[in-house]
N, C-alpha and C positions, 0 to 999 in steps of 0.2 A: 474410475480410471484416471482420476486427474490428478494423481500421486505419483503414478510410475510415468505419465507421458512429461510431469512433472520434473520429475527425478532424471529422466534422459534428455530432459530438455539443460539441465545444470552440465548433466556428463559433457553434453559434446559442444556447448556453448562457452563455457569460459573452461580454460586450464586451472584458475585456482578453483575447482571444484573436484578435479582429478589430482591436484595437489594438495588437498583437504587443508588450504589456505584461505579458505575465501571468508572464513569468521573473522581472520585477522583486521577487514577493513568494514564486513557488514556493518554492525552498529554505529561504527562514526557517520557511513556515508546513505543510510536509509533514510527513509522521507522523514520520517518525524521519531527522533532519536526519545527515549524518559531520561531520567535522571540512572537508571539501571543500566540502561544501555551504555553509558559511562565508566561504568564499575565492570561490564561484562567485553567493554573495547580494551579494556587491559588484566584481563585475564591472561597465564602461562600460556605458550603458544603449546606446550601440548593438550590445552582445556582445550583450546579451536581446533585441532584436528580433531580432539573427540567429537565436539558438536557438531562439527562437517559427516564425520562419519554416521553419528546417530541419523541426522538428516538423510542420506543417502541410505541407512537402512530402513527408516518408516518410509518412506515416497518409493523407494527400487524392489522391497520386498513385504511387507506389512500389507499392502492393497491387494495379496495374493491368499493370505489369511481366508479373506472372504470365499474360498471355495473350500477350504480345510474343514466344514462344518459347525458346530453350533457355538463351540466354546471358540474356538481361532475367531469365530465372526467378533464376539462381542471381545473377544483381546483387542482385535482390529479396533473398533470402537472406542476401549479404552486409552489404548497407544494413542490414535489419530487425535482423540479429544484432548490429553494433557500435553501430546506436541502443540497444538494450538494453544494451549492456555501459555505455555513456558515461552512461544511466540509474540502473546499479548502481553506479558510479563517485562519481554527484552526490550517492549517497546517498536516490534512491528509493524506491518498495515495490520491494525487489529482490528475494523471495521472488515476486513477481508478475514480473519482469523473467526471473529465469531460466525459469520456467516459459512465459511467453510466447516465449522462445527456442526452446522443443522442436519446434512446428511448421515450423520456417525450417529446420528439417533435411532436412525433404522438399525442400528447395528443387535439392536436390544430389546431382545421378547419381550413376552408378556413376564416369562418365570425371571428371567432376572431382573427387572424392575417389580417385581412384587413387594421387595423389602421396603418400596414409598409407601403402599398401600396397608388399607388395615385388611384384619388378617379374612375378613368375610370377605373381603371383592379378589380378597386372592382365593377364596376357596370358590366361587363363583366362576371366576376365570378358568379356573383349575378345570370344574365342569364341564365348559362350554367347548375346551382341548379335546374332553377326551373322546374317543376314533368311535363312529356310531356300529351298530350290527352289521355283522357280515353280509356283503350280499343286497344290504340297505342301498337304493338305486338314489342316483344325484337329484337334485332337483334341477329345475331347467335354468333357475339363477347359476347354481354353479356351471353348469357345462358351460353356458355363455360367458361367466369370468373368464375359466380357461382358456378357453378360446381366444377371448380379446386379450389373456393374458399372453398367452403363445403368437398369438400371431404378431399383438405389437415388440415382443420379445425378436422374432424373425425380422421384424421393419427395419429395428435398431441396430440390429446384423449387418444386415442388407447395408444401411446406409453408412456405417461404422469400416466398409470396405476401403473407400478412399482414404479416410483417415488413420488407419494401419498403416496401410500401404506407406501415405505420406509419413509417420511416424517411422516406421523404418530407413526413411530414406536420408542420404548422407544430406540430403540439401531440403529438409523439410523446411514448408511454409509456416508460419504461426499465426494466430491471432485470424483465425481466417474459418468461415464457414462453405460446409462442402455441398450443400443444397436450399432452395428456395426457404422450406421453414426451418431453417436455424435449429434442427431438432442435435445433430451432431457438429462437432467445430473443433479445431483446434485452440487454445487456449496459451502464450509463451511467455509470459511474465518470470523474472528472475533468474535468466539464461545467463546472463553475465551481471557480477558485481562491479558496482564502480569504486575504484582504488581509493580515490581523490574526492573530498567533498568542495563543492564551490556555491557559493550564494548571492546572491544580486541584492543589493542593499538598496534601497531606493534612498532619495537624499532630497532634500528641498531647502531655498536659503529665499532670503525675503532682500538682498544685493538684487539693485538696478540689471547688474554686470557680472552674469554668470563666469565670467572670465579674470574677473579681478581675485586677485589673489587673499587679498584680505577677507574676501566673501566667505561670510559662516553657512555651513552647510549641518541641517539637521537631518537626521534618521527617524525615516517614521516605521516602528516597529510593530510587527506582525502577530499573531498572536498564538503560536505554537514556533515557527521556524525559527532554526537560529539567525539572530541579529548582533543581540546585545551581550558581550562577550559573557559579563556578569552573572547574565542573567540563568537560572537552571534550566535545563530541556524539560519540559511540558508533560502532563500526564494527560491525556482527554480519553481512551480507550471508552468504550467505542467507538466514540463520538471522530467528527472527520472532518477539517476545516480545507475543504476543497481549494483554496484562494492560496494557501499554505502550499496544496503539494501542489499545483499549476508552478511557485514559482521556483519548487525544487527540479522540474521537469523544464522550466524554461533556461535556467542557470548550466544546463547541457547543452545549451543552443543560442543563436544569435538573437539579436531583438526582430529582425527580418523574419525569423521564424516564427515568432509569438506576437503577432501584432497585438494582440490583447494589452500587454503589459505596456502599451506606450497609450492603449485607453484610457488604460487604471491610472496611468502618471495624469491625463487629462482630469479624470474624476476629480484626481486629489488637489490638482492644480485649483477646480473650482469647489474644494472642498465640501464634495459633493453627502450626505451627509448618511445614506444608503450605504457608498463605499468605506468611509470612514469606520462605519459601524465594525466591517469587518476584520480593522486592524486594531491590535492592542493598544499603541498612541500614538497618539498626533502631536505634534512636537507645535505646531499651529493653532493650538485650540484657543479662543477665547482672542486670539490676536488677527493682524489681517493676514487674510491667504497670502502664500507662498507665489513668489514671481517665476522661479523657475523649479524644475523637479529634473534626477537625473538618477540615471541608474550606474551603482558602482559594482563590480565585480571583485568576491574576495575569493580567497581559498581559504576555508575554515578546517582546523585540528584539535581534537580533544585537548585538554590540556593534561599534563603528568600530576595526577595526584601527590601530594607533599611538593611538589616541584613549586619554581618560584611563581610562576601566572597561576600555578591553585591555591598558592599562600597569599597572593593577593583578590583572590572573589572571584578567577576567571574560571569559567566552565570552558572555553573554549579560547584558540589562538586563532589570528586570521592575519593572512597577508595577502595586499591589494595586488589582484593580478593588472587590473586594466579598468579603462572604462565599459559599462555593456550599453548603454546607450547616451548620446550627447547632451545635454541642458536643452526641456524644451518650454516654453512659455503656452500660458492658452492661446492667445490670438497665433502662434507659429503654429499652430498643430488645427487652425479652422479650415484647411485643406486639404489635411491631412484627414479628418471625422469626413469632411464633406463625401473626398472621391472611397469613401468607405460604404455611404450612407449611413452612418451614424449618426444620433442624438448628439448635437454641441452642447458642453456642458457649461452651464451658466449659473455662475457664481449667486450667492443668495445675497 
């Protein structure tokens, strides 16, 4: 059921999903764009109303397959698995696409995966199917599946009540579980697209005088996120560089809300060599650390293919909204770690 709770979670959460616009901005402004995703943020806009609509018919009606019987089940199956893969394709959260795959596995008997198999373990299986003599009484293994089959079948019922209910309702919760063991929960990821993409650039200069104007400021770049205009959008599937979408999830928000990211500028300040590891370069390496580090705020856009920034090597346009966070030094930030209790980070 996390197709259709899924699917109404788009309907009444953003309007560009009832205006079957919301492909228009997906791939620029997802956490970790491919190189495809590029090529598929300037498709005709009547391609993205197809693909909104496709979307809105596997998630709103395809999960219902599963009661239609044996062939609906494994179409269901079918459909759900190559929506997922065309998702990993576009450059999605495809660590979330493969594993939302695992379930569509049930989808599929014994008879229709026979064709892996050689042709004895399918006639074996074949066996093993077929319905014993009439009248033939259960053994006491079976009754007792049943049983625990049905009854925890009733549980999931049972406790599956609230979360209707809240699914029906104009003002449902998300993201939120409705008893002690976590067995049912609401789940709300992907309610609303975001229009606009923005990214937090971190910057370091080796000037006395964060302030002086002449002060060179370098970019230490990440190793999936967009930074460096030049640079192409990353392929990792399935793989997941968590430090990546932390600062696509921060670049929504203030630095006050993410203290983390004024840590990670501490780390880098003592170029700590843990954190280092997790960014593609260091614009520092090999010389002395960086005096101060600072966080810049852009707003980043595809660029137009054939257009003048793609004929020059740009993957991507950005214009500086603001500062996100001020120049900080290590010694300005040792009371900053302290009233945190954190580890001071002490340069090698």
């Amino acid at each position: 059921w996390l197709c259709p709770r899924e699917g109404l979670i788009k309907i009444r959460g953003d309007r560009c999903w009832r205006e079957l616009t919301c492909m228009d901005y997906h791939y620029e402004t997802q956490p970790v764009p491919n190189p495809i995703s590029y090529f598929m943020h300037h498709s005709p806009w009547w391609f993205h109303r197809f693909e909104t609509l496709v979307n809105h018919f596997i998630e709103l009606l395809v999960p219902f397959f599963l009661l239609l019987g044996r062939r609906m089940c494994i179409l269901h199956g079918l459909l759900q698995m190559l929506f997922q893969v065309l998702l990993i394709i576009s450059g999605n959260l495809s660590f979330l696409n493969w594993l939302t795959m695992v379930p569509s596995i049930a989808c599929f008997d014994d008879a229709s995966l026979g064709l892996l198999f050689g042709s004895r373990l399918r006639e074996r299986v074949a066996r093993m199917q077929l319905p014993g003599p009439e009248g033939e009484r259960l053994s006491l293994g079976s009754c007792v599946r049943r049983v625990l089959n049905i009854s925890l079948g009733l549980l999931i019922i049972y406790l599956s009540i609230p979360v209707v209910l809240n699914l029906l309702n104009s003002r449902q919760v998300m993201n939120t579980s409705f008893n002690p063991l976590r067995i049912v929960n609401t789940y709300g990821a992907f309610g609303s697209i975001t229009k606009e993409r923005t990214e937090v650039i971190l910057q370091g200069t080796a000037s006395l005088d964060p302030n002086d104007p002449t002060a060179v400021w370098e970019e230490f770049e990440f190793k999936c996120k967009p930074g460096d205009l030049r640079r192409r959008p990353c392929l990792i599937s399935p793989y997941h560089y968590r430090l990546d979408w932390l600062m696509w999830f921060a670049a929504f928000q203030t630095y006050e809300q993410n203290e983390w990211i004024i840590h990670l500028a501490g780390k880098l300040l003592a170029q700590e060599e843990e954190t280092l590891s997790l960014l593609a370069t260091n614009p520092f390496a090999g010389r002395d650390p960086p005096r101060w580090i600072r966080g810049e705020h852009f707003k980043y856009k595809f660029s137009q293919p054939g257009g003048k920034h793609a004929s020059d090597g740009k993957w991507w346009i950005r214009k500086r909204i603001g500062p996100y966070f001020p120049p900080v030094n290590l010694q300005g930030l040792r009371k900053f770690f302290k009233d945190r209790n954190w580890p001071y980070p002490v340069r090698d």
